[in-house]
C-alpha positions as CSV (number, residue, x, y, z in Angstrom):
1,X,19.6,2.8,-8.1
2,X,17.7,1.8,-11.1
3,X,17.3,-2.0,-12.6
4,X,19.1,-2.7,-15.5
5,X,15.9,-5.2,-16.3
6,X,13.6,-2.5,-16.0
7,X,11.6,-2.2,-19.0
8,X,10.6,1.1,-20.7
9,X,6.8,-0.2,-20.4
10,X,7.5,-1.2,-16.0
11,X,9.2,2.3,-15.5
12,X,6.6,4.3,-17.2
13,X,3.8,2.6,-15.6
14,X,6.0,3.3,-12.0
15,X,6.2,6.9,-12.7
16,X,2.4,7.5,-14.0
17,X,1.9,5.9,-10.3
18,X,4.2,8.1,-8.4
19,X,2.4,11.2,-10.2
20,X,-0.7,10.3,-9.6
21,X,0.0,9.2,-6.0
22,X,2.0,12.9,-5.7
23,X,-1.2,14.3,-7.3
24,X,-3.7,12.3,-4.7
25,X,-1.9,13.5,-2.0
26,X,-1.4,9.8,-1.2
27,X,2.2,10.4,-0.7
28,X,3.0,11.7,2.6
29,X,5.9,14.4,3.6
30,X,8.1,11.7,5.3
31,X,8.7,10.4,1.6
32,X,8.2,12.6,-0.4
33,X,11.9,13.4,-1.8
34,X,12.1,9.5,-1.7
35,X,9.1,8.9,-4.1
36,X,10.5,12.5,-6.3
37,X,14.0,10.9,-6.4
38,X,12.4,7.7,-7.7
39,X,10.4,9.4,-10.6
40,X,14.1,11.2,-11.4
41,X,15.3,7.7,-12.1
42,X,12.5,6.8,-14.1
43,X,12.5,9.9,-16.1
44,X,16.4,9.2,-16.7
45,X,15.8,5.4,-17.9
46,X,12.8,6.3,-20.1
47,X,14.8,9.3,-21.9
48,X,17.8,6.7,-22.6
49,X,15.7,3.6,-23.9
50,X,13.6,6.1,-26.0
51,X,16.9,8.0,-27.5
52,X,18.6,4.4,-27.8
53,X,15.5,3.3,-29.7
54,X,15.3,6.6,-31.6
55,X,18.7,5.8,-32.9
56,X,18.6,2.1,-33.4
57,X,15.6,3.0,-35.8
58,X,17.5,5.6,-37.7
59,X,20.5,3.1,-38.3
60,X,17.6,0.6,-39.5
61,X,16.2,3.2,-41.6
62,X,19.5,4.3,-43.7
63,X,20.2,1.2,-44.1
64,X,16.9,0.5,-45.8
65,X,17.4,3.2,-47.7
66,X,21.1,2.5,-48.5
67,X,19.9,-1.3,-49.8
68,X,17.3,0.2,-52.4
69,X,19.8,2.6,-53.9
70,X,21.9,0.0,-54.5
71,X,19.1,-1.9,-56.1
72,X,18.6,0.4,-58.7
């Protein structure tokens, strides 16, 4: 289950552990799935702020642009 507090920052920094921990070897069979479900989670949290943020900016950004047109 993931946080709904969870920032994009916290669950990045998570999932860079998980991989390197995967990648060390540190992360034995018994929880393996647990620690690859995990990174899932993160993965699907980091994809929606960054897309939420993607279009947040975009709405920002037209209406920018929509305000100078109608200076002129």
């Amino acid at each position: 289950m993931m946080e709904k507090a969870l920032t994009y920052e916290a669950a990045y920094k998570e999932l860079a552990q998980i991989a390197k921990d995967i990648e060390n070897e540190a992360v034995t069979v018994d929880v393996l799935a647990e620690k690859v479900k995990r990174a899932s989670e993160l993965i699907t949290l980091c994809q929606s702020k960054l897309r939420a943020t993607e279009t947040e900016v975009n709405k920002i950004i037209a209406q920018m642009e929509q305000g100078g047109e109608a200076k002129r």
